[in-house]
C-alpha positions as CSV (number, residue, x, y, z in Angstrom):
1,X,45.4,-88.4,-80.4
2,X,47.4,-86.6,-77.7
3,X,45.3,-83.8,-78.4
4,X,42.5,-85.4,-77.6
5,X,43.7,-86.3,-73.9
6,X,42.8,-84.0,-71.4
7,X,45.3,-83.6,-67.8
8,X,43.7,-84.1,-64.6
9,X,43.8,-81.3,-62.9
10,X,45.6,-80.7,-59.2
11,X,42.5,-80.2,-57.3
12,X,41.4,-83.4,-58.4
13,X,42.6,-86.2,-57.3
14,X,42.5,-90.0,-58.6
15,X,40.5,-92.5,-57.2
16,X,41.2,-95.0,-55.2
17,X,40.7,-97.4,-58.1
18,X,42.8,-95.4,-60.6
19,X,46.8,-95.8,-61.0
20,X,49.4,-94.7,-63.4
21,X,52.5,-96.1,-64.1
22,X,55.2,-94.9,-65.0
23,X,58.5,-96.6,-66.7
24,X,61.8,-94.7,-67.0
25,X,63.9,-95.3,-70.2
26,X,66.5,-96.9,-68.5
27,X,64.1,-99.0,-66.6
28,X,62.7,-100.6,-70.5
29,X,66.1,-100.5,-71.3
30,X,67.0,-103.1,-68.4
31,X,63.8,-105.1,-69.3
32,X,64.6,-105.5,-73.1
33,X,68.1,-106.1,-72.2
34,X,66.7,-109.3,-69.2
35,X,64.4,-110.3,-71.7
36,X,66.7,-111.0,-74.7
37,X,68.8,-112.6,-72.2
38,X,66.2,-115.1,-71.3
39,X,66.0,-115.5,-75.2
40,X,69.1,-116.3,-75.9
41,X,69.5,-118.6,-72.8
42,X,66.2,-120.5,-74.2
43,X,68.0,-120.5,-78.0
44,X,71.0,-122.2,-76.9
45,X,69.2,-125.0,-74.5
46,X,66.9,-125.6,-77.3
47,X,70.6,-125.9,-79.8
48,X,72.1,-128.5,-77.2
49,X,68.5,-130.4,-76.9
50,X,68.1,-131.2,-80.8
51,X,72.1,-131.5,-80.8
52,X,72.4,-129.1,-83.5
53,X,75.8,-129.1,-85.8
54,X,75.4,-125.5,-85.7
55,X,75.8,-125.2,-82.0
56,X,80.0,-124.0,-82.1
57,X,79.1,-121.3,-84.4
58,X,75.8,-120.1,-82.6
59,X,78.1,-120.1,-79.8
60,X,81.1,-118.0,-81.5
61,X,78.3,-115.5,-82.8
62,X,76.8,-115.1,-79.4
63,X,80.3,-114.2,-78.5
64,X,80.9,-111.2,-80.7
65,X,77.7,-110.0,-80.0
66,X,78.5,-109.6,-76.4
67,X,81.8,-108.4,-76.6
68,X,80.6,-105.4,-78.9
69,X,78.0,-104.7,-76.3
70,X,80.9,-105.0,-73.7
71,X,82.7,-102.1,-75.7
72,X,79.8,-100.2,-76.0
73,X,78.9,-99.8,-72.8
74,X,82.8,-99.3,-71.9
75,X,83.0,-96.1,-74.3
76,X,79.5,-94.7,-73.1
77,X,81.3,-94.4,-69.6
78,X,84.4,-93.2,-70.7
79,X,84.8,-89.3,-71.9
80,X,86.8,-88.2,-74.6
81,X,88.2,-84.5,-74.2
């Protein structure tokens, strides 16, 4: 299909009524990363609503899960020589 797509070229230009937008990887990556924060957020309102007996251990889990992503991000800054 990419084939198929044909550039515009530099002597014409877009109309006033066209735009393109563009995302950076890092900028999905924030958007993913707010997003499955509001997720979790909703989860664990929704666990203390219906007073689930399950809440402590949602909790703990939610816990590990952000500490690994804590390390991760601490050895992606971090250089090993």
């Amino acid at each position: 299909m990419s084939k198929s797509l044909t550039r515009v070229s530099h002597q014409k230009s877009l109309d006033n009524k066209d735009f393109v937008i563009q995302v950076t990887k890092a900028q999905l990556c924030k958007f993913f990363q707010f997003f499955g924060i509001i997720a979790v957020a909703t989860f664990n309102i929704l666990a203390v609503k219906i007073s689930s007996p399950f809440l402590r251990e949602l909790l703990f889990s939610q816990g590990i899960v952000a500490l690994l992503f804590l390390i991760k991000k601490g050895n992606q800054k971090s250089k090993i020589k």
